[in-house]
C-alpha positions as a printed NumPy array, in Angstrom:
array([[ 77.372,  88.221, 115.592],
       [ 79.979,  90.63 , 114.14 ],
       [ 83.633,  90.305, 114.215],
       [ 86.291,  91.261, 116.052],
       [ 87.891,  93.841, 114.15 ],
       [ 85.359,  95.407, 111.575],
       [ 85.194,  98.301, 108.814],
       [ 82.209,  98.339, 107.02 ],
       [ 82.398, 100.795, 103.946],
       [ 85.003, 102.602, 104.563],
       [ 86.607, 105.622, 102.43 ],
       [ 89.301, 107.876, 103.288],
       [ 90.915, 111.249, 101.269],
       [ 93.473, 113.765, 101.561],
       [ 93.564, 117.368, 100.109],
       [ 96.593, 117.605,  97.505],
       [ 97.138, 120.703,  94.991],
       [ 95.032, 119.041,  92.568],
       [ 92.268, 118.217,  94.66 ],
       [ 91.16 , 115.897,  97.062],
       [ 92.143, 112.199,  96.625],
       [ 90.472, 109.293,  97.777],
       [ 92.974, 107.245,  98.854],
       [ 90.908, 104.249,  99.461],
       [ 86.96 , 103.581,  98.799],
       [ 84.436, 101.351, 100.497],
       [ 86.962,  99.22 , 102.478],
       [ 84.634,  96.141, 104.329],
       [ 86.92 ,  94.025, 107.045],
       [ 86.181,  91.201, 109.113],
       [ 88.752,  89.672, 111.382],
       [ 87.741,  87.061, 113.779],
       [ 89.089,  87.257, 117.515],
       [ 92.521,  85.358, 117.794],
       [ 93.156,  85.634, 113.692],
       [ 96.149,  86.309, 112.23 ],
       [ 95.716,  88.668, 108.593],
       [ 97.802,  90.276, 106.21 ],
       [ 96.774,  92.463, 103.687],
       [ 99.302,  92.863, 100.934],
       [ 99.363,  95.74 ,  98.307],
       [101.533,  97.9  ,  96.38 ],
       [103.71 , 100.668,  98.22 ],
       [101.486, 104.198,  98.212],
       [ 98.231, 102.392,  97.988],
       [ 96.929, 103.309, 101.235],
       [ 98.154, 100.326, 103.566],
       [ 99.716, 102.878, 106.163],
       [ 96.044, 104.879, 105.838],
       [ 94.146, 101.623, 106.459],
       [ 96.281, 100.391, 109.898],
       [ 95.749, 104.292, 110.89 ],
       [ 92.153, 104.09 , 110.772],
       [ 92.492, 100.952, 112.562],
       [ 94.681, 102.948, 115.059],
       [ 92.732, 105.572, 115.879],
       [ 95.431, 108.094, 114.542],
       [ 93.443, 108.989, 111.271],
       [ 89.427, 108.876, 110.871],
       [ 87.193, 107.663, 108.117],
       [ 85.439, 110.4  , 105.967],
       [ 82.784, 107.778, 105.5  ],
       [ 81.921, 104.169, 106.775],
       [ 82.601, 102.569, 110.165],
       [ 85.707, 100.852, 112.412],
       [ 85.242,  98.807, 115.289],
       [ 86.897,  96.61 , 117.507],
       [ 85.533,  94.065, 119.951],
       [ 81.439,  95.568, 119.055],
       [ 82.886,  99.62 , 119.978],
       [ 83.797, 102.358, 117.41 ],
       [ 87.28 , 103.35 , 117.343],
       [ 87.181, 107.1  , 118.011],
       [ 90.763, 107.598, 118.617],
       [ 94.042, 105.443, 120.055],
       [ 93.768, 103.483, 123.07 ],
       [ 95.55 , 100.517, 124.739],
       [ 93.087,  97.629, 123.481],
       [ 95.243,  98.012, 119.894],
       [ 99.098,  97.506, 120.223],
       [100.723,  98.961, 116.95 ],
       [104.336,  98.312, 115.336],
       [105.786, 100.932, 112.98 ],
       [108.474, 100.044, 110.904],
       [110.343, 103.433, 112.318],
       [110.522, 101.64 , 115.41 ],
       [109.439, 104.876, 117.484],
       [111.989, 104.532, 120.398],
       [112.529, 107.035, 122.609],
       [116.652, 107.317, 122.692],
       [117.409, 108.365, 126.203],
       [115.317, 105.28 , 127.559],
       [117.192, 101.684, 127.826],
       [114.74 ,  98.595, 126.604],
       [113.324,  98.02 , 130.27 ],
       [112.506, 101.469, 129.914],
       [111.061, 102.258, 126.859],
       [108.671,  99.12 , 127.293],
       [107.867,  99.73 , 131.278],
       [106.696, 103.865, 130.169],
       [103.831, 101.88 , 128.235],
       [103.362,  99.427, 130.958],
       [103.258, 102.529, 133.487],
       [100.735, 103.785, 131.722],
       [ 98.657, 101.313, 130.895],
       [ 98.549,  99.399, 133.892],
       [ 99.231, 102.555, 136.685],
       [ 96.888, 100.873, 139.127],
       [ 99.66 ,  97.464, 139.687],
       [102.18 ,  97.814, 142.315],
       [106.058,  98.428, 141.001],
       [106.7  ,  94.927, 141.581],
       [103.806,  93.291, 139.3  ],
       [104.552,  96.004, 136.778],
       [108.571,  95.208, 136.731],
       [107.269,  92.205, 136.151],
       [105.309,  92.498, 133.039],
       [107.959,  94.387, 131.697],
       [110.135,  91.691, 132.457],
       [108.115,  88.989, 130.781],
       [107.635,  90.731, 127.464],
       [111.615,  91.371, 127.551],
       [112.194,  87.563, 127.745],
       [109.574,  87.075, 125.3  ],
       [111.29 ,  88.656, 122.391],
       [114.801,  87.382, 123.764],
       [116.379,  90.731, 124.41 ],
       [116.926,  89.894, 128.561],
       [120.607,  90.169, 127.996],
       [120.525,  94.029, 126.415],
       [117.669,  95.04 , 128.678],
       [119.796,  98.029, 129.75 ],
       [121.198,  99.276, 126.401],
       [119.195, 101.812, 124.445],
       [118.382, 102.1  , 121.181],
       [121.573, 103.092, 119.855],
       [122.995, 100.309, 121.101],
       [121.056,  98.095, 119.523],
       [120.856,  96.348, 115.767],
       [117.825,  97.326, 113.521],
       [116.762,  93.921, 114.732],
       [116.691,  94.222, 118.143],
       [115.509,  97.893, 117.976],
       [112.096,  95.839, 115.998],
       [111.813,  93.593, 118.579],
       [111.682,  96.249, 121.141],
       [108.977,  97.751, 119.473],
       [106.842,  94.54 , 119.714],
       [107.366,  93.815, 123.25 ],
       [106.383,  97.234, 124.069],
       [103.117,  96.494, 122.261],
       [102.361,  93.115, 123.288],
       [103.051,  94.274, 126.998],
       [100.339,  96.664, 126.768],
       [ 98.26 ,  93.386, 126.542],
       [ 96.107,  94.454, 123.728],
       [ 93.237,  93.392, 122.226],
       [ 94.33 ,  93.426, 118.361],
       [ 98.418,  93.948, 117.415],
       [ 98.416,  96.273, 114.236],
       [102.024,  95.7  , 112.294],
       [102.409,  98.207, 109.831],
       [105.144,  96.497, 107.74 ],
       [107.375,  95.553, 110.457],
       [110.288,  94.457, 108.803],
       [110.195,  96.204, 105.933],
       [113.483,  98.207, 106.589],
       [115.479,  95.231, 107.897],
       [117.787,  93.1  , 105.753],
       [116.91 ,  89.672, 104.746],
       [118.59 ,  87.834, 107.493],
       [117.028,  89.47 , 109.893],
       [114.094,  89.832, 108.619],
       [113.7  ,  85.859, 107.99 ],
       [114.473,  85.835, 111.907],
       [111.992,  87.976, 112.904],
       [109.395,  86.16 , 110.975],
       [109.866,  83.234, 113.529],
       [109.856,  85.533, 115.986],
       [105.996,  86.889, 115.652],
       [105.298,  83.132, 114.427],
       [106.466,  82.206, 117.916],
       [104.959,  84.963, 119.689],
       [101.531,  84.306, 117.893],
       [101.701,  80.719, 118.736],
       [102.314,  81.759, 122.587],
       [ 99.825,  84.605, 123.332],
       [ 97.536,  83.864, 120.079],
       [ 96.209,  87.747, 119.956],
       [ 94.206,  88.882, 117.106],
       [ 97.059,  90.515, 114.22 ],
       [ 95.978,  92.931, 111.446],
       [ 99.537,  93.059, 109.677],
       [100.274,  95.523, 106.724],
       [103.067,  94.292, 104.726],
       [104.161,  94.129, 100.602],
       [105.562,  90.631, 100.327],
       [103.488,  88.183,  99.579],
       [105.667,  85.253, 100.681],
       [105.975,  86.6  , 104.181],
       [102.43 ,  87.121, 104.348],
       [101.91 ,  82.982, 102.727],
       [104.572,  82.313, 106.242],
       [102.461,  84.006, 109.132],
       [ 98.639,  84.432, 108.34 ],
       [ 95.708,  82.572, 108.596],
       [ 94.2  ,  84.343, 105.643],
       [ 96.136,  87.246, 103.455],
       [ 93.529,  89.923, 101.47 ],
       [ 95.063,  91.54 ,  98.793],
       [ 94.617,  95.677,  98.79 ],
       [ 93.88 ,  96.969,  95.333],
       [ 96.376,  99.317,  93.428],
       [ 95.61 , 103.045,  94.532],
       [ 93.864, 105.643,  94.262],
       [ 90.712, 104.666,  95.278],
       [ 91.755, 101.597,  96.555],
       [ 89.639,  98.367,  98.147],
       [ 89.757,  95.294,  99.643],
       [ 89.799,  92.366,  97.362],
       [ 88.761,  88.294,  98.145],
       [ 90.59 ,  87.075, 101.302],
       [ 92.633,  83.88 , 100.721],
       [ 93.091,  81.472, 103.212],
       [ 96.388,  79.876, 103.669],
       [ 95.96 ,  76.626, 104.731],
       [ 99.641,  75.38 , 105.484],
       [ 99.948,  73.347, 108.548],
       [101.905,  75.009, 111.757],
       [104.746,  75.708, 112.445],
       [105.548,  76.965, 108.696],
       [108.764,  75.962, 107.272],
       [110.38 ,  78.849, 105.617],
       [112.639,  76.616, 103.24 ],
       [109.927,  73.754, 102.685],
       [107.035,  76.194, 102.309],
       [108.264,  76.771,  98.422],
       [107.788,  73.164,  97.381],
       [104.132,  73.098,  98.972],
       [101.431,  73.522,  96.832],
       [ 99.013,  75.431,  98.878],
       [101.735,  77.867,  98.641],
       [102.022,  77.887,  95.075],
       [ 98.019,  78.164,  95.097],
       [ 97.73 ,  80.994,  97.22 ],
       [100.851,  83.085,  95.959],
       [ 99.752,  82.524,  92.59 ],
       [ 95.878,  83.859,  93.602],
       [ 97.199,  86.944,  95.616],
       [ 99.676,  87.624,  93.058],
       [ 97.079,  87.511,  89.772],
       [ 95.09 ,  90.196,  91.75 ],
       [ 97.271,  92.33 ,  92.528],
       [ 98.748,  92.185,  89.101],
       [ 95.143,  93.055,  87.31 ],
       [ 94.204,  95.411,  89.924],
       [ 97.243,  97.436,  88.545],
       [ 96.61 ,  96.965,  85.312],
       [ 93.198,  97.905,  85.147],
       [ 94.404, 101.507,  86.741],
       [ 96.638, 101.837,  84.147],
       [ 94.188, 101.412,  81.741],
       [ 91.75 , 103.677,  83.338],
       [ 93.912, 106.557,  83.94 ],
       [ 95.365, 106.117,  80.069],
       [ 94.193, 109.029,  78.334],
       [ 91.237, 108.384,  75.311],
       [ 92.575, 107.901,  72.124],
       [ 89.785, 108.044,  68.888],
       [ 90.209, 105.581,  66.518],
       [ 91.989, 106.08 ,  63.398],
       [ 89.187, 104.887,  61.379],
       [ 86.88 , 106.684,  63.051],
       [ 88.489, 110.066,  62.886],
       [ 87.193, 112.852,  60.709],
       [ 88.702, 114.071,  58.033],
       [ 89.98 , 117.473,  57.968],
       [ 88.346, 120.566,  55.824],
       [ 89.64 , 120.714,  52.462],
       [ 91.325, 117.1  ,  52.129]])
């Protein structure tokens, strides 16, 4: 039986001035239905390209993406995604921007049932009390937690978080960790999140897979994080399953880099090897 979410050798490129790049190389993913994952890798090496493909906004020159036993061939409600951009439209208040995806994913409910659903998801993320402000109204916070209402309300399949929280500040970022935690918990939907810290990966998956340093960049061994839930985010540094698994995630990532470097290092001929020069 094959798994939820699934890429089986996939590579991707993009034309540059120099030539066409792979950006990442025989990518295989399994995610089981109701799993949470993170895949953690350097900035630029193809994360964003990856949760695309997932998407349905980019395809693969090669290999194969499904979800639930179907090819993706392009965008569709089944995958909820979260941008770190937030992708907001300004004029709209909260109960607005969310309700347009409700609208038009579920145009065949009544007003009333759809109101509803919008409704819910707005509690959900706690944001009842600014449901009429828009966007400019709101903190980078709130403005996040927007954005994954509006996803989760489209009931989807698989929720695709391309880095989040990556442009929030610490504070707020720490609180919207226990915010998908909590979500998770509630409505357990299968997650694919794309983030570059490893701790906050360690805090909300069931198994993080570090992404090789780019170009041509793969999928390396998935660790499992075995920390009892609810994770504490203060206690979580003195357990030693997260020692184990940072440490693990961490060592790859650090000798996937370095073995680039070493490959792209120009060839040097050794001194004693070199030959001497006419007339010397």
């Amino acid at each position: 039986m094959s798994a939820f979410v699934e890429l089986r050798g996939v590579s991707k490129g993009f034309d540059s001035a120099s030539g066409r790049v792979n950006v990442l190389e025989n990518v295989n993913l399994e995610v089981e239905q109701g799993e949470f994952v993170a895949i953690v890798g350097y900035s630029g090496s193809g994360k964003t390209t990856l949760v695309s493909m997932l998407a349905g906004l980019l395809m693969p020159d090669s290999g194969s993406v499904n979800v639930a036993g179907k090819p993706v061939r392009g965008p569709g409600p089944d995958r909820g995604v979260v941008f770190q951009n937030y992708s907001l439209l300004p004029w709209l208040t909260v109960f607005e921007n969310i309700h347009l995806a409700v609208d038009q994913v579920f145009s065949s409910e009544t007003q009333a049932e759809k109101r509803a659903r919008t409704e819910r998801y707005i509690e959900l993320v706690n944001l009842a009390h600014a449901k009429d402000r828009k966007p400019g109204q709101l903190s980078g916070g709130m403005r996040q937690r927007v954005s994954v209402a509006r996803a989760l309300a489209m009931d989807p399949a698989v929720l695709l978080l391309d880095e989040p929280l990556g442009a929030l500040d610490a504070l707020t970022r720490g609180t919207l960790q226990t915010e998908i935690e909590r979500i998770w918990q509630a409505d357990r939907k299968t997650v694919v999140m794309i983030t570059n810290d490893v701790d906050e990966a360690i805090l909300l998956a069931d198994r993080i897979i570090p992404l090789s340093a780019g170009p041509k960049a793969t999928l390396g061994p998935a660790v499992a994080v075995d920390i009892e839930r609810p994770r504490d985010r203060k206690a979580l540094n003195h357990h030693p399953e997260f020692k184990r698994v940072r440490t693990r995630v961490i060592e790859y990532l650090l000798g996937s880099a370095a073995q680039r470097r070493a490959s792209q290092a120009p060839r040097q001929i050794p001194i004693a090897l070199a030959e001497p020069l006419e007339g010397t």
